[in-house]
C-alpha positions as CSV (number, residue, x, y, z in Angstrom):
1,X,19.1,-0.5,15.5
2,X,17.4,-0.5,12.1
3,X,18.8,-2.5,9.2
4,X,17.9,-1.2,5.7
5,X,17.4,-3.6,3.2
6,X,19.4,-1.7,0.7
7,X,21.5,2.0,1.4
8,X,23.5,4.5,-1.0
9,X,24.7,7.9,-0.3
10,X,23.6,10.6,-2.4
11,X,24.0,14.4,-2.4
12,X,21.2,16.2,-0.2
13,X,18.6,17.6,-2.1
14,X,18.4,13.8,-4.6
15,X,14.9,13.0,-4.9
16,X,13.3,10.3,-3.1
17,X,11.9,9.1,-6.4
18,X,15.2,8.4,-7.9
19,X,16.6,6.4,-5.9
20,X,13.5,4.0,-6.8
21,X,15.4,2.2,-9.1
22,X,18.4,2.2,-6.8
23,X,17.1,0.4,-4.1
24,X,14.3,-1.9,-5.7
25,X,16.8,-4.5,-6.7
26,X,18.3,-4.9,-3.1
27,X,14.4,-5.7,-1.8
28,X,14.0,-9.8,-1.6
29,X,10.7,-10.8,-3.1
30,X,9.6,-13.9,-0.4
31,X,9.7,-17.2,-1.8
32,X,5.7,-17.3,-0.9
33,X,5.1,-14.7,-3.8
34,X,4.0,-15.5,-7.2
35,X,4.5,-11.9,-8.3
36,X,4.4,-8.6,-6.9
37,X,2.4,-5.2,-7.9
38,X,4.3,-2.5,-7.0
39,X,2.1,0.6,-5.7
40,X,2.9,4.0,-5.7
41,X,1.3,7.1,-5.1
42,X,1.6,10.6,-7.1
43,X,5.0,11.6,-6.0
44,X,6.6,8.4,-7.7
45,X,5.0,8.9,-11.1
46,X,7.8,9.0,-13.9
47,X,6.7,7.3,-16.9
48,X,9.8,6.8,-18.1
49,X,10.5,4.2,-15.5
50,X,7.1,2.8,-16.1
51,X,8.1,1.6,-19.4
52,X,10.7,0.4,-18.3
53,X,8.8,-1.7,-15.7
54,X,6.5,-2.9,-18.2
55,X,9.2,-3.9,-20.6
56,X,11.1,-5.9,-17.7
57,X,7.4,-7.1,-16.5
58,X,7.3,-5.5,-13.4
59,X,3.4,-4.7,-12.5
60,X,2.6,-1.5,-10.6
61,X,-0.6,0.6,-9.8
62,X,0.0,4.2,-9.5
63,X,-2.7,7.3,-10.0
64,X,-2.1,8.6,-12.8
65,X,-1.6,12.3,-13.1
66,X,-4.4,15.2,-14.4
67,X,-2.3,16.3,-17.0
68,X,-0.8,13.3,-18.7
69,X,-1.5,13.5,-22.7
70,X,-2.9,9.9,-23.6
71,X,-4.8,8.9,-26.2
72,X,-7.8,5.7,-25.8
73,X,-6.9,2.6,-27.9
74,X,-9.6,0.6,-26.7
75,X,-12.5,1.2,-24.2
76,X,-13.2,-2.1,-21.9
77,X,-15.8,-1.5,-19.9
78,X,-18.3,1.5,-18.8
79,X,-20.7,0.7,-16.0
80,X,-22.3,2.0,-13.2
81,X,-21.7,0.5,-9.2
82,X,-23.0,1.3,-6.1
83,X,-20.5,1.7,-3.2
84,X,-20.8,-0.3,0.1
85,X,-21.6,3.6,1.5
86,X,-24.9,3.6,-1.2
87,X,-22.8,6.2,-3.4
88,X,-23.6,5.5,-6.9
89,X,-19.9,5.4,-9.0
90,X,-19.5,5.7,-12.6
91,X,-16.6,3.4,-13.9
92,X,-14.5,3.1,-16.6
93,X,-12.0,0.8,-17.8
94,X,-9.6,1.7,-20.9
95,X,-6.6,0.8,-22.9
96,X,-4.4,4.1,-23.4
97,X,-1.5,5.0,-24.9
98,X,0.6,7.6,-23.3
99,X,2.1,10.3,-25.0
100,X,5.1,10.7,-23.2
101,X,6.6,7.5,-23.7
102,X,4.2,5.5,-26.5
103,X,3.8,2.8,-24.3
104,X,-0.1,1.3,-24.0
105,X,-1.5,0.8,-20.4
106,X,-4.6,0.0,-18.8
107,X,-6.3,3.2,-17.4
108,X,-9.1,2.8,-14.8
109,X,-11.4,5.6,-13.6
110,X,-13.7,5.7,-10.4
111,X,-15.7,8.5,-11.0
112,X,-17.5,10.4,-7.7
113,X,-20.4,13.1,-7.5
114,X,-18.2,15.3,-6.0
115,X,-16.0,15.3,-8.8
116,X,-13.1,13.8,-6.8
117,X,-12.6,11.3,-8.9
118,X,-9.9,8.2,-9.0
119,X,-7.9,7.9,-12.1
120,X,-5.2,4.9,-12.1
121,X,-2.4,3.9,-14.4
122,X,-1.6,0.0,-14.4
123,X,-0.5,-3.2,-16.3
124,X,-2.0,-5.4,-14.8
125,X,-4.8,-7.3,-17.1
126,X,-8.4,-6.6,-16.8
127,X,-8.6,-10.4,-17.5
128,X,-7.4,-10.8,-13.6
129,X,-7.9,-7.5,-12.1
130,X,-11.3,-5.8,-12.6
131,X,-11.5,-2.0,-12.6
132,X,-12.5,-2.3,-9.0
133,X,-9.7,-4.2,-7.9
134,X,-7.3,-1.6,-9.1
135,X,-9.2,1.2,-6.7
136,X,-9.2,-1.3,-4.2
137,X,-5.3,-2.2,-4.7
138,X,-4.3,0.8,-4.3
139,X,-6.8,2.0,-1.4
140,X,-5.3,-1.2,1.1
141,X,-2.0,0.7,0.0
142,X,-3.4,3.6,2.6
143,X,-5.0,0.7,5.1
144,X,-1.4,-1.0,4.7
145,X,0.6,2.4,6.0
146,X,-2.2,3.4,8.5
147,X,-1.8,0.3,9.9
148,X,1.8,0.5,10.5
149,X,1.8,3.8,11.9
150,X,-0.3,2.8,14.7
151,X,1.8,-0.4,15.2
152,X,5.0,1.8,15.2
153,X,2.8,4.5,17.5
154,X,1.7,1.9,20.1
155,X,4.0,-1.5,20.1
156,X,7.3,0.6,19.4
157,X,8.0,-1.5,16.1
158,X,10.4,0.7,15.0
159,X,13.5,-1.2,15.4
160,X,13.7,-4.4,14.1
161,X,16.6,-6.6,15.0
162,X,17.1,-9.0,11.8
163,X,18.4,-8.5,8.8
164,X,16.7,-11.2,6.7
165,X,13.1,-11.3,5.3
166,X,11.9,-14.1,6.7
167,X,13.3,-12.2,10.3
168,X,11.6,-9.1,9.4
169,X,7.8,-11.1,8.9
170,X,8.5,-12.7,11.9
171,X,9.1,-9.5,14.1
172,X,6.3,-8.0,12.5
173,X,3.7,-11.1,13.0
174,X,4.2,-11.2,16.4
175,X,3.7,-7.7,16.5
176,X,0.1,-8.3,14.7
177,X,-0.6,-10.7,17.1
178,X,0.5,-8.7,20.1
179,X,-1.9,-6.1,18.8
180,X,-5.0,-8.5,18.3
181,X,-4.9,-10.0,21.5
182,X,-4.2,-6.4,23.1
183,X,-7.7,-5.2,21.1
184,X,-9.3,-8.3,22.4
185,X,-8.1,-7.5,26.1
186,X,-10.1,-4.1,25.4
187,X,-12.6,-5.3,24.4
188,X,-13.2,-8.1,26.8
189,X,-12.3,-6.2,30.1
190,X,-13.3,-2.9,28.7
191,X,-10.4,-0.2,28.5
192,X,-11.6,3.4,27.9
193,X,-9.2,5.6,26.3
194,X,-8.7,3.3,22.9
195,X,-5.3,1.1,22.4
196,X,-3.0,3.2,23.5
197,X,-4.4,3.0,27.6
198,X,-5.0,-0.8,26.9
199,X,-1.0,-1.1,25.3
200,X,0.1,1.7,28.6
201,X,-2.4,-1.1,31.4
202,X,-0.7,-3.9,29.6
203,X,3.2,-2.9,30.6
204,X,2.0,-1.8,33.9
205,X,0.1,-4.7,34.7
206,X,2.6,-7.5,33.2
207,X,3.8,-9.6,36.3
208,X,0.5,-9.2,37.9
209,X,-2.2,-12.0,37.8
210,X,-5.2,-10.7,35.6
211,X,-7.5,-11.4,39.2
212,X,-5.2,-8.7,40.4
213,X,-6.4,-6.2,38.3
214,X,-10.0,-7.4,37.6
């Protein structure tokens, strides 16, 4: 069975975005960790708990929303970058102050032709953390949970049997591993129909010598 890190019962229509600051003080930070930036997206935005963060420093990327009311104390940087894809960016890099809560944060903004632009809210320093750090910070956020939907799809990680952190890393490394050397086994014998016919040929083919099976 699963084992949650941290649990509390709550009535059934509590937000998921309360019980942020519920649960974040049950979750072990690894001894490996110098610090950690916690990453949210849109539906965790409450800047009330954002100063809060930044008073107990706690550092976090999150998007921050169309309609917040902030006010520029200091612009950083303003430059121009061309993306891997040959898109030409416009990027800006800005101390704000909030008007909710008259707190100061750094605001970065990727700005696209197609007007979809990226607008983030951190605290972490542009002296460590360039403005295209913060895009990419958050962007690996989507890698990260892509990635783990496809290891829960096709290694049925689901369940993990230990309760500890330094259990939990180890359940999931071998599951890492498991899925490299399954992509390699594609890729060296190859397996049409993608991981999930190379994870299926795997199971089927266990207790058989590879000659068996060519």
């Amino acid at each position: 069975m699963k084992h949650p890190l941290g649990a509390f019962v709550t009535r059934a229509n509590y937000p998921e975005s309360d019980a942020f600051p519920v649960l974040a003080g049950d979750v072990e930070v690894h001894e490996d960790l110098d610090s950690v930036i916690f990453v949210f997206d849109k539906g965790y935005v409450n800047y009330g708990r954002f100063a809060g963060m930044k008073n107990d420093d706690m550092d976090f990327v999150t998007p921050l929303k169309d309609n917040a009311k902030h006010e520029v104390v200091e612009r950083v940087h303003d430059f121009e970058h061309e993306q891997p894809d040959g898109e030409e960016v416009r990027v800006t890099d800005e101390y704000i102050e909030l008007g909710t809560v008259g707190r100061e944060y750094r605001k970065v903004t990727i700005m696209h032709d197609d007007d979809d632009d990226e607008i983030y809210l951190t605290t972490l320093s542009h002296d460590e953390f360039d403005a295209l750090e913060i895009g990419l910070i958050y962007g690996v956020r989507w890698l990260i949970e892509i990635m783990f939907r496809e290891l829960k799809q096709y290694t049925n990680i689901q369940r993990f049997h230990s309760m500890t952190l330094n259990g939990v890393f180890f359940e999931v490394y071998c599951t890492f591993l498991a899925y490299i050397l399954a992509d390699y086994y594609r890729r060296q014998y190859p397996v049409h129909g993608g991981m999930p016919r190379t994870f299926r040929l795997i199971r089927n083919y266990w207790n058989q010598p590879l000659g068996e099976y060519g």
